[in-house]
Structures are given as structure tokens and as C-alpha cells.
C-alpha positions in Angstrom: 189.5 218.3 163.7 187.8 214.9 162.3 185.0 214.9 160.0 183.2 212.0 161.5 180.2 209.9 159.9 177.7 208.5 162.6 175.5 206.1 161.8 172.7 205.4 164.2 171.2 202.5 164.2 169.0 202.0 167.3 169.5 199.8 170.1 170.0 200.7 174.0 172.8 203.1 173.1 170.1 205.1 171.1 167.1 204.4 173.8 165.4 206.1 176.9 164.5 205.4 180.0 160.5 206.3 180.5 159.2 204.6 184.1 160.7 201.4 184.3 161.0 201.0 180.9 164.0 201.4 177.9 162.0 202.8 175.4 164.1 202.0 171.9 165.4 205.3 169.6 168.1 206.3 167.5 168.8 209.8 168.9 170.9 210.7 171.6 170.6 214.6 172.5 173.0 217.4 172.2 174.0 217.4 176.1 175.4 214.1 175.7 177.3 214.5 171.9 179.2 217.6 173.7 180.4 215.5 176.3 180.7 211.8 174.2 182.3 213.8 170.7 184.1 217.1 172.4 186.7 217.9 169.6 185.1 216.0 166.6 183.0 217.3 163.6 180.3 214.9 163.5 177.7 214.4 161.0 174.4 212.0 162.0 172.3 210.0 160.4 169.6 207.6 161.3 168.8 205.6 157.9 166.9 203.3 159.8 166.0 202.3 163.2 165.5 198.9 164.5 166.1 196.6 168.0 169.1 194.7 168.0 167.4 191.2 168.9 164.9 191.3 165.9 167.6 192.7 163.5 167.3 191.2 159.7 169.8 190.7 156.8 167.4 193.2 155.2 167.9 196.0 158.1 171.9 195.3 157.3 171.7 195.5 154.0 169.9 199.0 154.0 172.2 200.5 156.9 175.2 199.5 154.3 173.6 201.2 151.3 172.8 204.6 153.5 176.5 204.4 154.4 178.1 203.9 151.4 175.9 206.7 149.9 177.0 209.3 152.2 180.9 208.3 152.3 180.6 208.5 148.9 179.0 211.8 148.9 181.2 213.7 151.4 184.0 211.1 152.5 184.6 211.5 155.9 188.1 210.3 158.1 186.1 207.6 159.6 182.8 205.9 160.4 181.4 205.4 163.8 178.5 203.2 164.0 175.7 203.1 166.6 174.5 199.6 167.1 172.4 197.2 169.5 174.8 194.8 171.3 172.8 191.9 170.9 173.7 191.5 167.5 176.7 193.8 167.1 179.2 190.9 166.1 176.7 189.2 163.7 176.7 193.3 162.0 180.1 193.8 162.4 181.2 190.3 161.0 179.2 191.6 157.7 180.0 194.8 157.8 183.5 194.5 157.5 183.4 192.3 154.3 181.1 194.5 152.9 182.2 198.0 153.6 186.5 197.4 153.4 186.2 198.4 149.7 185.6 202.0 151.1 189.4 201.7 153.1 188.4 203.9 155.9 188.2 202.9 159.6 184.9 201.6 160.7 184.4 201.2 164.5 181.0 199.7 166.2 179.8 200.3 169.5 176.8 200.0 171.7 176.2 200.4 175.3 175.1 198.1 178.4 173.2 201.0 179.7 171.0 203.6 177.9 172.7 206.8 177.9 170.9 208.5 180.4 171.5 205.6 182.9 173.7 207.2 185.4 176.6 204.2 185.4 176.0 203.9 181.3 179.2 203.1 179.7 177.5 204.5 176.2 180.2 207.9 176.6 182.7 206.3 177.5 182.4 203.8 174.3 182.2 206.6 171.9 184.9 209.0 173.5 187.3 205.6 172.6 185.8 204.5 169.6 186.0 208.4 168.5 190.1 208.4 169.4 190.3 205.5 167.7 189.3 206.6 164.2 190.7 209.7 164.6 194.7 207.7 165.1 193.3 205.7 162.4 192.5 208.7 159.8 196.0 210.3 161.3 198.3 206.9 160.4 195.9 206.7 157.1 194.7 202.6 158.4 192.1 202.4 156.0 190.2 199.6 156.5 192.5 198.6 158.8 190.9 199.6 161.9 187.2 198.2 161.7 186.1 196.4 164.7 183.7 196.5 167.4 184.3 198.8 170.9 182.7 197.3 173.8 182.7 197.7 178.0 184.4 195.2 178.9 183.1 193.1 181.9 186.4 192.3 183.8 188.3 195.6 183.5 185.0 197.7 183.3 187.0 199.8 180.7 186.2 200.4 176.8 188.1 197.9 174.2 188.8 197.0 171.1 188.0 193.8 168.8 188.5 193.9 165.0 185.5 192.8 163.3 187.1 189.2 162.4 186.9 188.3 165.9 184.0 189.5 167.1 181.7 187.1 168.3 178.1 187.3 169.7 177.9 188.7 173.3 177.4 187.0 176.3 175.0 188.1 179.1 178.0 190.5 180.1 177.8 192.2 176.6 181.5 191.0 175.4 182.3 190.3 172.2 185.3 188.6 172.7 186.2 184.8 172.3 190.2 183.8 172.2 191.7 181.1 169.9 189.5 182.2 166.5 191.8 184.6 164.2 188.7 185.1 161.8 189.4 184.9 157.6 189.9 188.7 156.2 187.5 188.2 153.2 187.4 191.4 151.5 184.6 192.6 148.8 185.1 194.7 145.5 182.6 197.0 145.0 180.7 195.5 142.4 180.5 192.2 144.3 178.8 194.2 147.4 177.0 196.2 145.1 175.4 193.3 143.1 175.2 191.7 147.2 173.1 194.7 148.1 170.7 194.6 145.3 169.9 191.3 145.4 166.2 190.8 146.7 166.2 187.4 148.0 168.4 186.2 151.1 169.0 182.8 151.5 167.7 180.9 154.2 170.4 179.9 156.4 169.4 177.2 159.6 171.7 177.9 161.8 172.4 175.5 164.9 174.3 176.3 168.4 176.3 173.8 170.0 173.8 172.3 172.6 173.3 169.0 173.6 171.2 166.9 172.4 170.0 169.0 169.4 167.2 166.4 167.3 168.5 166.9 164.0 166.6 163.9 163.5 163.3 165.9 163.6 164.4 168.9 161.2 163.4 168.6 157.7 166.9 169.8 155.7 165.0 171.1 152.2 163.1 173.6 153.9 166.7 175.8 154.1 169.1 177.0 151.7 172.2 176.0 153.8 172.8 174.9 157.4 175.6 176.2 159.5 176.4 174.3 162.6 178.7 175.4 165.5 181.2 173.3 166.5 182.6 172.4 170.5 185.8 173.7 171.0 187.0 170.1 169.7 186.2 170.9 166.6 183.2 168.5 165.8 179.6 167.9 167.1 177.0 165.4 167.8 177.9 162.3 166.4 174.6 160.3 167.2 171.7 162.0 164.6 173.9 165.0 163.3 176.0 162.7 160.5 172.4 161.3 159.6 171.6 164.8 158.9 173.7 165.8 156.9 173.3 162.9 154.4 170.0 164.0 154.3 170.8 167.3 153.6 173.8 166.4 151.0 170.9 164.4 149.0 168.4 166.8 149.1 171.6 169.2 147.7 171.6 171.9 151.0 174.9 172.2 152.0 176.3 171.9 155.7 178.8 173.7 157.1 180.4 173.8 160.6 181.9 176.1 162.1 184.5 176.9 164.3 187.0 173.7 162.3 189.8 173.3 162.9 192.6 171.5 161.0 194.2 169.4 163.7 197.2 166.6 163.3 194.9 164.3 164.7 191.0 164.0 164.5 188.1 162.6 166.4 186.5 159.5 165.4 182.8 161.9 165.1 185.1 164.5 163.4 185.6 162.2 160.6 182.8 160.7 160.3 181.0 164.4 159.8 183.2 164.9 157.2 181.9 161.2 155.6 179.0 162.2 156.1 179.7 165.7 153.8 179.7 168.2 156.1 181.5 171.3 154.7 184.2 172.6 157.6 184.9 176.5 157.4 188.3 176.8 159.6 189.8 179.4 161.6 186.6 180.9 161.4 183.6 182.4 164.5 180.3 181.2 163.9 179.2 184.8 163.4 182.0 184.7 160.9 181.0 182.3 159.1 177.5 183.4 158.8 178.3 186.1 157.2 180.5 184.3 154.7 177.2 182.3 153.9 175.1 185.2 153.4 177.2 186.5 150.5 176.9 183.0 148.4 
């Protein structure tokens, strides 16, 4: 049998129904663990509880340092990790650089429906997620199998994404995006232990590919760094975004963008962003790179 560590975290895998109303938790009762984690020893804890939508670097950063306490303490064959799906690939993108120095598999999940939400898909998720680390403890993976278990929206069955891929859900909760093999950037311990005490986080703008987007009216030196997301073509506006990044390169905040690519052949606004000293961070998600950032 498995010794499991579960980490919950909050979010509507960990909430309630009351009325009409998810009401947000961390615990999920005894009924449902017999069902969700028959033929697993699992051992829960709830370091902190927090939504999903307002999560912080700070709320990260604490859930790492209650894990890496108690798989220190007692290791355990594997992690399972309780998380809002909101931001699950934004968590899962830092987890995974932060918590590989441990070498044991990792896997996040969350659920569309709270778990006493008759169609949930919140057992389902855990009953796959729990198989999962338990082949991953049996073929000794390591860090090797760390990645995010969602429902997926097409086959309505649980699946797999290693962390380096995941990518922020869409309205269907999917955390899936093809073409983006992710960096493995892997952290010693002292590097995530000196990441983990450090007090200040930098400020990091961060900008979606939309149309239109008036760069013209954002003042760069109020950030630390600004991370842009890229079209599928690998570049962005080319009207006000080169302008802006001038500005920022004088006012020394660096601009990166995010997914590059590193193409034969470039667009005329690809080059002139890269004039203009724009910092491209290839092969890459957005939610990939932001977590890259966040360690600088």
C-alpha cells in the first residue's frame, strides 16, 4: 500500500454546495476519501487555504514550504496535491521547478464540480491521479511524473499533462495547449530554499495577447519586468508594443515574450521587437515562463 502526502489547498475540489452557492474549503469528508483513495494510506494536510482566482506568489510559496517540511519529515511514495483549477497551471508550472529537487512524483488536480455535485469529476481525478503516483513510486520516476490531472472536456475522462505543458484553463477547465514542449528547469535545494525565503516578489506586468492592447498608456518603471504573450506567430502588436519596449529597455525593466519561437524565417514586427529589445523566451507557455521570471 502507498503512503501518500495530500496537500489541500482549497478551491472547488475542496468546497460545498450550501443553497445555491459553492461555499470554498479545504476538507473533503471521509465518505468521499473511501471511495476517491480506496487502497491508499493517505496523510492530509491543509497548510493553507485559499480561492484559486485570487491565489498569490505568497500563497505558493507557503504551500511549497509546508510540503517540503513534511516530505522531509516522513517521505512519502508520492505527492497529490489539491488545487483550484483556475490557476492550477500557473501552480503547477512553479511547482515543478521548485519541488523536482525532492525526486518524487507530484500530481495536481482539481475538479469542475464540487465533490458533492452529483456529476463532479473530483473522484474520478483523484482515483487517476492516485494510480498514477502509485506506478510512479512502483518504476521509482522520481520527479519524473509531476504534472497536472484534469477532466478533460472532449473525452469527459481524467488525463494527464506534465507540468511543462500545462497551460491556464479554458472555460472548459483544460490545461492543455499543443505545439509548446515547455523548458525542464530544475532547482537545487539551496536555490529554492534561498527562493522561498526571500520576502519581496517582483512585480511582474504581465500582458495577454489581445488586440489592440495600449501599451502606449502603461507606464514601464512602475514593474519589475514585463512578460508579453505572443500569437501563435510568434510576435505581437507591432504599432505601440516596439515603442514600449524602448521605454522599458531605458528605464532598465526588462521585456520578455513568450511563447518564441526560433523560426527560419521571421516577421517583419518579429524583428523589429527584437530591435526594439524585447527578450524572447522559446519553446516556452506563458504560464511557463512566468514562473521562470518569478525565480530571477
Amino acid at each position: 500500500m502507498n503512503n501518500i502526502l495530500v496537500c489541500l489547498l482549497g478551491g472547488t475540489i475542496g468546497s460545498h454546495i450550501e443553497g445555491k452557492n459553492i461555499k470554498l474549503g479545504s476538507t473533503v469528508n471521509d465518505k468521499f476519501w473511501n471511495k476517491a483513495g480506496a487502497g491508499f494510506n493517505l496523510r492530509k494536510i491543509s497548510p493553507l487555504t485559499y480561492s484559486s482566482e485570487d491565489a498569490t506568489v505568497a500563497d505558493y510559496k507557503a504551500a511549497f514550504r509546508a510540503i517540503i517540511a513534511e516530505v522531509e519529515k516522513d517521505r512519502p511514495d508520492g505527492v497529490l496535491i489539491l488545487h483550484g483549477t483556475d490557476t492550477a497551471a500557473y501552480f503547477a508550472q512553479l511547482a515543478v521547478r521548485v519541488l523536482s529537487f525532492l525526486d518524487i512524483p507530484v500530481v495536481i488536480t482539481g475538479s469542475k464540480l464540487p465533490p458533492d455535485d452529483q456529476k463532479t469529476d473530483a473522484i474520478k481525478n483523484i482515483k487517476f491521479s492516485l494510480a498514477l503516483l502509485g506506478a510512479g513510486a512502483l518504476s521509482e520516476a522520481g520527479r519524473k511524473t509531476f504534472g497536472i490531472v484534469f477532466c478533460d472536456s472532449f473525452m469527459e475522462d481524467s488525463t494527464f499533462v506534465p507540468a511543462w505543458q500545462a497551460t491556464d484553463a479554458d472555460y472548459n477547465g483544460d490545461h492543455k495547449k499543443f505545439a509548446v514542449k515547455g523548458t525542464e528547469v530544475f532547482l537545487d535545494r539551496k536555490s529554492v530554499m534561498e527562493f522561498l525565503e526571500k520576502e519581496s516578489i517582483p512585480k511582474i506586468l504581465t500582458v495577454p495577447n489581445v488586440p489592440g492592447f495600449p501599451y502606449e498608456t502603461i507606464d514601464p518603471s512602475l514593474y519589475d519586468m514585463v512578460l508579453i504573450e505572443a500569437y501563435h506567430s510568434g510576435t505581437q502588436n507591432s504599432k505601440t508594443l516596439p515603442d514600449f519596449v524602448r521605454r522599458a529597455t531605458e528605464a532598465k525593466v526588462r521585456c520578455y515574450l513568450a511563447p518564441a519561437k526560433v523560426n527560419k524565417n521571421s516577421y517583419e514586427s518579429e524583428n523589429e521587437l527584437t530591435k526594439a529589445g524585447i527578450i524572447k523566451m522559446t519553446d516556452v507557455p506563458l504560464e511557463g515562463a512566468w514562473a521562470q521570471l518569478q525565480l530571477f
